[in-house]
C-alpha positions as CSV (number, residue, x, y, z in Angstrom):
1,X,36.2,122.1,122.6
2,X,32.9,122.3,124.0
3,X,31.1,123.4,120.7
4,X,32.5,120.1,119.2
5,X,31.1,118.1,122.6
6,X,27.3,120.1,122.3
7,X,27.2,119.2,118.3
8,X,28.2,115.9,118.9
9,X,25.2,115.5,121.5
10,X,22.6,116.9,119.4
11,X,23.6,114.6,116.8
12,X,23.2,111.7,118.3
13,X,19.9,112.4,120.2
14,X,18.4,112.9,116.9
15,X,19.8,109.6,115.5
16,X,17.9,107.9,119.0
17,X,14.8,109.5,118.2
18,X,14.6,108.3,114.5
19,X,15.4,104.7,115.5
20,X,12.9,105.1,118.2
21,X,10.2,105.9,115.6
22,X,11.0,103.2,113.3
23,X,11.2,100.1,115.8
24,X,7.6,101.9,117.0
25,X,5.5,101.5,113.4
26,X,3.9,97.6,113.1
27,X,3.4,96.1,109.0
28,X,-0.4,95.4,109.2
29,X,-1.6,93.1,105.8
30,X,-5.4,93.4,105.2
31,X,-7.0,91.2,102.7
32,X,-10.9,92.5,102.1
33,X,-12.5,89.4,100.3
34,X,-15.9,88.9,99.4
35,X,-17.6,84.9,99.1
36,X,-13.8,84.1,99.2
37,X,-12.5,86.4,96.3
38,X,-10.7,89.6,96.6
39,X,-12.2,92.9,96.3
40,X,-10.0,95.0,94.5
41,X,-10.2,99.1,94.7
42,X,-11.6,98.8,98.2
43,X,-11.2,101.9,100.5
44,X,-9.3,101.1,103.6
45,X,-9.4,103.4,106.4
46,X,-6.9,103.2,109.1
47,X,-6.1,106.4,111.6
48,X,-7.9,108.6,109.3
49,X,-5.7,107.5,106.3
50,X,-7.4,105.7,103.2
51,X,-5.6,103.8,101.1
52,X,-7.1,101.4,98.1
53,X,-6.7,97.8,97.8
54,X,-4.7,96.1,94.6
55,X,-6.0,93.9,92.8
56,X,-5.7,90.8,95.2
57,X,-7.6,92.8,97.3
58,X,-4.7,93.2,99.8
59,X,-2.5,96.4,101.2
60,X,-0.3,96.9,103.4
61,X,-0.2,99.8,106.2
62,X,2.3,101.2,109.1
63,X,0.5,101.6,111.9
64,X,1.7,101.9,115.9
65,X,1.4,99.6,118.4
66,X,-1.7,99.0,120.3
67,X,-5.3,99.1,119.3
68,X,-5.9,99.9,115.5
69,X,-9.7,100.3,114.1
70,X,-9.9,99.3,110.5
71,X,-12.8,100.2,108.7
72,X,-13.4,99.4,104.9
73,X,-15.7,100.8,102.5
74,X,-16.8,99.5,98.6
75,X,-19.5,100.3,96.3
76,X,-22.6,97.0,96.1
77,X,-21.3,95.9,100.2
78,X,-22.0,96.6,103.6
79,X,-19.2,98.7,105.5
80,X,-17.1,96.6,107.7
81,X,-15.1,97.9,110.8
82,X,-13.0,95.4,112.7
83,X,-10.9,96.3,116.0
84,X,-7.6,94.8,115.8
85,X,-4.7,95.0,119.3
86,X,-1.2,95.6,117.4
87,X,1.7,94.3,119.1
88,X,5.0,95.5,118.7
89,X,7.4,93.6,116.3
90,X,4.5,91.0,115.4
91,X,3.4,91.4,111.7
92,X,-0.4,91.4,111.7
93,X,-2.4,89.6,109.1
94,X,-6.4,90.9,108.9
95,X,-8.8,88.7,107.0
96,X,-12.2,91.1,106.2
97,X,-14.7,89.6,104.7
98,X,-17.8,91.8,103.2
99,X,-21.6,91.1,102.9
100,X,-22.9,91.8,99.5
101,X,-25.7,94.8,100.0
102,X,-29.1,93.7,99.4
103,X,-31.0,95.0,97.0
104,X,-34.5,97.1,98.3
105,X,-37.6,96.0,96.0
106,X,-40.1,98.6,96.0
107,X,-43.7,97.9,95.7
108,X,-45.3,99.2,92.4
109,X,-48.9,100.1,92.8
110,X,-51.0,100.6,89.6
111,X,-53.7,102.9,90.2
112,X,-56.5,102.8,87.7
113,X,-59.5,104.6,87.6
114,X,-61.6,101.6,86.3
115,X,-59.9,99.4,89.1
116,X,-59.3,96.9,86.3
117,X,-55.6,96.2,85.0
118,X,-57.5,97.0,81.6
119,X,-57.0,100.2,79.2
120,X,-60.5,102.3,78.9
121,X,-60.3,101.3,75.2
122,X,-60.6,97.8,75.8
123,X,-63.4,98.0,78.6
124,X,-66.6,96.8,77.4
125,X,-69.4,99.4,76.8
126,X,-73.0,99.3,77.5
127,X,-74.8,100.3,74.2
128,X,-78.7,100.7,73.6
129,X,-79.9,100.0,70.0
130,X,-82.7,101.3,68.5
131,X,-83.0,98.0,65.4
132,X,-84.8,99.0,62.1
133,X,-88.2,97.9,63.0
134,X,-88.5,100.5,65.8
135,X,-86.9,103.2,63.6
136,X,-89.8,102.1,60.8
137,X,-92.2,102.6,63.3
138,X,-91.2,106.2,64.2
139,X,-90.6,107.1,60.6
140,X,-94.9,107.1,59.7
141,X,-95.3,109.7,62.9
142,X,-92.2,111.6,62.0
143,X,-90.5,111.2,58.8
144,X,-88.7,114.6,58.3
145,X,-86.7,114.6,62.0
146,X,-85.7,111.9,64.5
147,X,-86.7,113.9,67.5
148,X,-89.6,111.7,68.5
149,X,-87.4,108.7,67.8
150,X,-84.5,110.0,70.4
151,X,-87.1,111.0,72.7
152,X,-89.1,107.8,73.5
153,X,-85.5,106.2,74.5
154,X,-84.6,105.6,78.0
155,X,-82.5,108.3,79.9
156,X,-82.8,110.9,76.8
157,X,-84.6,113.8,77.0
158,X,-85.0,116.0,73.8
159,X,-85.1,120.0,75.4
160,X,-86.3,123.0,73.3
161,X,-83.2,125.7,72.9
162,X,-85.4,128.1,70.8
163,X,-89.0,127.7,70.8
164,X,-89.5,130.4,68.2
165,X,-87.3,128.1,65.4
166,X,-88.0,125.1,67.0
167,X,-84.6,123.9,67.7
168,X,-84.0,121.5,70.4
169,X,-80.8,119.2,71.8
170,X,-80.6,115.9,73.7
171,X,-80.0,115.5,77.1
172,X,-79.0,112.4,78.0
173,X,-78.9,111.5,81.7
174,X,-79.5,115.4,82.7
175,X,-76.1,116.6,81.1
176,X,-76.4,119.5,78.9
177,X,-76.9,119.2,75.0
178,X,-73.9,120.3,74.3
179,X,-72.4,117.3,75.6
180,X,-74.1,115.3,73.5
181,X,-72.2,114.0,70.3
182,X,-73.7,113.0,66.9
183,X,-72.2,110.5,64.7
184,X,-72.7,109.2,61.8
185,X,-71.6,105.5,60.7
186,X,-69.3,106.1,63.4
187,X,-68.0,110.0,61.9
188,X,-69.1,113.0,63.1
189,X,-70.2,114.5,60.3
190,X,-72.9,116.7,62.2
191,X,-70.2,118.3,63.8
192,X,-71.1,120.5,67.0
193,X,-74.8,120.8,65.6
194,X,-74.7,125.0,65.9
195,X,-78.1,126.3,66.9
196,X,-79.5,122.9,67.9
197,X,-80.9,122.4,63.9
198,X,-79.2,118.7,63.4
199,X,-82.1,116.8,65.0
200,X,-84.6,118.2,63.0
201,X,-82.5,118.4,59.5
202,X,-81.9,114.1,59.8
203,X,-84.2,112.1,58.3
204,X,-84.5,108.9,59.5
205,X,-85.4,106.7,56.0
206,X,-81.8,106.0,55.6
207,X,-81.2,104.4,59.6
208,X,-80.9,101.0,59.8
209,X,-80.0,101.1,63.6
210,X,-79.3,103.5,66.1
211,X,-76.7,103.3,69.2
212,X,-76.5,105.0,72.0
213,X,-73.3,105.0,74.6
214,X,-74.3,107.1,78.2
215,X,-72.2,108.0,80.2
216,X,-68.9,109.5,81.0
217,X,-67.2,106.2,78.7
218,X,-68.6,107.8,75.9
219,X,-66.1,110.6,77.1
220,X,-63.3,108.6,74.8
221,X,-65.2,110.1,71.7
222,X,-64.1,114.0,72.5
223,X,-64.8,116.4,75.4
224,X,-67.8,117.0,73.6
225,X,-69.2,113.6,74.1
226,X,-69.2,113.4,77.8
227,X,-72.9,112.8,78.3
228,X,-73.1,110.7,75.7
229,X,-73.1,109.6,72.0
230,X,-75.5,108.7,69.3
231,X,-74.1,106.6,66.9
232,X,-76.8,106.6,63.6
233,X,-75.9,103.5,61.3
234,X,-76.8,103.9,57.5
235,X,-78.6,100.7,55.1
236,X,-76.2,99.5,53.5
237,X,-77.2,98.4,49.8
238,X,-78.5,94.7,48.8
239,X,-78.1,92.3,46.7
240,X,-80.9,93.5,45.1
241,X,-82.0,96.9,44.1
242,X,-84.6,98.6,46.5
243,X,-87.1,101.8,45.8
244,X,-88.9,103.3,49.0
245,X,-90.9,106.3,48.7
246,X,-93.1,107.8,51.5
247,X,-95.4,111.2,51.0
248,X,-96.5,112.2,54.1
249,X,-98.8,115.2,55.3
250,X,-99.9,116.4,59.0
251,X,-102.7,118.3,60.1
252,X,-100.6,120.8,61.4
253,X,-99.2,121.6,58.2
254,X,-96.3,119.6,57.5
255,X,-95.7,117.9,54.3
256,X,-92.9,115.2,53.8
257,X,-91.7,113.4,50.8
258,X,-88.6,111.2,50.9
259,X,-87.2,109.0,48.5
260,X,-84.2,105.8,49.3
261,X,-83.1,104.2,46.6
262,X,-80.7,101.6,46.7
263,X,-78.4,99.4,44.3
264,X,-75.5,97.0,43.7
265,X,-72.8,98.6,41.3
266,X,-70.5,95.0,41.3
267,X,-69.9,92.3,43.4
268,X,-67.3,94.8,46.0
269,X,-69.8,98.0,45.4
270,X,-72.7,99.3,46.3
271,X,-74.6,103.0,46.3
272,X,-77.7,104.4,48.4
273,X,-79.5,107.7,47.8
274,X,-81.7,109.8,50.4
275,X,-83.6,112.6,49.1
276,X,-86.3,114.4,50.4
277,X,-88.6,117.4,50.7
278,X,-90.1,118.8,53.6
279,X,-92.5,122.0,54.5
280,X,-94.0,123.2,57.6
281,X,-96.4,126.0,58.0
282,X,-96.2,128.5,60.4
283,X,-98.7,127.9,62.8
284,X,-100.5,129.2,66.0
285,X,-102.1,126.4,68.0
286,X,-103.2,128.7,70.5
287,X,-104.4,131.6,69.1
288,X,-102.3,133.9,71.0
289,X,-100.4,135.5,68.3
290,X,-96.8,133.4,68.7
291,X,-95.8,130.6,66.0
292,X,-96.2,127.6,68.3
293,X,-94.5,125.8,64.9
294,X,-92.5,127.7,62.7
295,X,-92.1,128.0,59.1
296,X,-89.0,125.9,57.7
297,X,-88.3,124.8,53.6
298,X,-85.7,122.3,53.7
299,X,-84.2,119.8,50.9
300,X,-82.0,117.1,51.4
301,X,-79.8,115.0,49.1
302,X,-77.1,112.2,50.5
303,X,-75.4,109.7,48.1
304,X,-73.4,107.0,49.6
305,X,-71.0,104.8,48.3
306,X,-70.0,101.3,49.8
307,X,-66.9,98.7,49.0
308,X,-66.8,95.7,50.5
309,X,-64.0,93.0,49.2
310,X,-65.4,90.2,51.8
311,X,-62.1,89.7,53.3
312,X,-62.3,92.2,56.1
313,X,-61.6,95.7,54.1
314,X,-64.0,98.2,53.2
315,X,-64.9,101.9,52.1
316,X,-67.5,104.1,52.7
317,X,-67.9,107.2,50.6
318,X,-70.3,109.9,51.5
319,X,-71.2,113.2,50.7
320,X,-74.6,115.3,51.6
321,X,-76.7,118.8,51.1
322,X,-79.3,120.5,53.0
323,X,-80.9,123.4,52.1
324,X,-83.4,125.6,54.6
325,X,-84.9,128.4,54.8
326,X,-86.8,128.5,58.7
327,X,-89.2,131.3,60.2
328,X,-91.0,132.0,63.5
329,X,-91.9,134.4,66.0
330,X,-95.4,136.1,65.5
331,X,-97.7,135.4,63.1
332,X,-98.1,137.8,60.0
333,X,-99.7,141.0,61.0
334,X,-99.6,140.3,64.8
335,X,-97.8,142.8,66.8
336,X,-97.2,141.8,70.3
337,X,-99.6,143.2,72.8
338,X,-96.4,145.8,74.6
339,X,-94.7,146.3,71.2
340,X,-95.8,148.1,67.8
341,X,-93.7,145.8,65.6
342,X,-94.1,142.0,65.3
343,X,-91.4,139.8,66.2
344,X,-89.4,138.1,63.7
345,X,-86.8,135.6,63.7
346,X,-85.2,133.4,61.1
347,X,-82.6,131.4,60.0
C-alpha cells in the first residue's frame, strides 16, 4: 500500500512541473519590415536561437517571461536589436523596422605619368624639321653622307665610334648612340645601324625633309629610340618627270656622283630612283702615319614605288642596295713607331 501512495506522488509532481513550464513560455510575433514591406528570410535571434522569417516577414517564438533581447540580421541592412519586457500571459507583438545599408563610394584616382587624362599616343609631340632647302644646302658640302647635315641641328651631336673606319653615331641630348633610332618614311629600315656605318652609307639627294622627335616621347618608337628619332622623309614623284645629277669631288680625295630620277607611271603611281657612286682615298692629314680618312668604295641603288588614289589610301614600295668595301689604319708601308707590322683594319 505505500508503493501504490509513493508512485502515485511521483506522478503527479511531474504532471505540476509540466504545467508549470507551459503556463511559463509567452507567444512573441515579430514582423521585420523594411520602408513598410516585409523582409522575408531575415535571421531572427532570440536567447541564442535563430529562426528565419516567412515570407510576410513574420515568426513567431516561445520565449519566458521577462526581459527578451531580439536582435535581427539580413543581407543589404543594418542589424537591429530591440529590448522587449515580456509579461506573462500577454501575447507580444514586435514591429522592427530595418535601415537599408548604405552603399561606400570609393574614390578612384587616375594616376598618369603625363598628368593629363590623355594616352601618350595622343599627346602632342615637339618635332624639328630640317625642309628641303636646308637639306639642298648641305648636299654641295656633303653629298655622299648626312653627317654634317645631323650635326649642325640643335641638341645633336654626331660622335666618332671608330676613328680608323670613320664610323660615328648621333647623340642626341647626351644619350648614347645607341639610343638613337633611324627611320625611314616612318620604317626602320636602317635597323640598329651595326658598326655605326648608316650615317655615312645615306645619301641625302633623295630627302625632302627631315624630323627629328627628342626626348624620352620618342621612347613610343622602341627601347631603342629613347634619346630620340630621326624620321628621313623621301620626294615623292611629280607631276612631271625630274633628272638631277651632281658630280662632286673634294680636295681630300673624295669623289661623288649621284643620280635622282623621278617619274609619273599613271594618274595613282609614281617611281623615284637614287643611285650613286662614291670613293674616298685614304689619307693622312697629319703626316703621322695613321689614316686620318679612310679608304671606302660604296655603290648605292634605291627604287621606290608610290600609289596614291587621292581619297586617303596609299602605298609605298621600296627596295635598296649598298655595296662597300672600307679601309683604314696606317698608311701603306707605315709601321707604327712600337710595332714591326702596320695596322690594318677593314670592313
Amino acid at each position: 500500500m505505500s508503493v501504490l501512495r509513493r508512485t502515485a506522488v511521483v506522478v503527479l509532481n511531474i504532471s505540476t512541473v509540466c504545467t508549470l513550464a507551459a503556463q511559463e513560455l509567452v507567444q512573441v510575433r515579430v514582423e521585420v519590415v523594411a520602408s513598410n514591406e516585409a523582409v522575408a528570410d531575415a535571421e531572427v535571434v532570440v536567447n541564442g536561437t535563430m529562426t528565419l522569417t516567412d515570407d510576410d516577414g513574420v515568426v513567431t517564438i516561445l520565449v519566458l517571461p521577462g526581459e527578451t533581447q531580439v536582435t535581427v540580421v539580413v543581407e543589404g541592412f543594418l542589424p537591429a536589436s530591440v529590448s522587449v519586457d515580456v509579461i506573462d500571459g500577454h501575447e507580444r507583438v514586435l514591429r522592427i523596422d530595418l535601415v537599408e545599408q548604405p552603399s561606400l563610394e570609393e574614390e578612384v584616382t587616375v594616376v598618369a605619368s603625363t598628368r593629363t587624362d590623355r594616352r601618350i599616343e595622343d599627346q602632342p609631340l615637339r618635332v624639328e624639321v630640317l625642309n628641303r632647302e636646308e637639306i639642298e644646302e648641305k648636299i654641295l658640302m656633303t653629298p655622299g653622307d648626312i653627317v654634317m647635315m645631323l650635326n649642325e641641328m640643335g641638341g645633336m651631336r654626331v660622335q666618332t665610334t671608330s676613328p680608323s673606319l670613320g664610323a660615328a653615331s648621333v647623340r642626341i641630348q647626351g644619350m648614347r648612340g645607341r639610343y638613337t633610332r633611324f627611320l625611314s618614311d616612318g620604317l626602320p629600315l636602317y635597323g640598329s645601324q651595326p658598326g655605326g656605318l648608316g650615317l655615312l652609307q645615306i645619301p641625302p639627294m633623295d630627302l625632302n625633309q627631315v624630323e627629328v622627335i627628342k626626348g624620352v616621347a620618342s621612347a613610343l618608337y622602341g627601347a631603342g629610340a629613347m634619346g630620340g628619332v630621326v624620321n628621313l622623309l623621301s620626294r615623292r614623284p611629280g607631276k612631271e618627270p625630274e633628272r638631277e645629277f651632281l658630280i662632286n669631288q673634294s680636295t681630300l680625295g673624295a669623289t661623288d656622283g649621284v643620280v635622282w630620277l623621278s617619274s609619273p607611271l599613271s594618274e595613282s603611281w609614281g617611281v623615284t630612283f637614287l643611285g650613286g657612286g662614291h670613293w674616298q682615298n685614304q689619307t693622312d692629314v697629319d703626316d703621322d702615319g695613321w689614316a686620318d680618312l679612310a679608304h671606302y668604295e660604296r655603290a648605292v641603288a634605291r627604287p621606290r614605288f608610290f600609289w596614291n588614289d587621292g581619297e586617303g589610301q596609299s602605298l609605298f614600295v621600296t627596295v635598296g642596295t649598298t655595296l662597300e668595301n672600307r679601309a683604314g689604319g696606317t698608311q701603306p708601308n707605315t709601321s707604327l713607331p712600337k710595332a714591326v707590322m702596320p695596322y690594318r683594319e677593314s670592313l
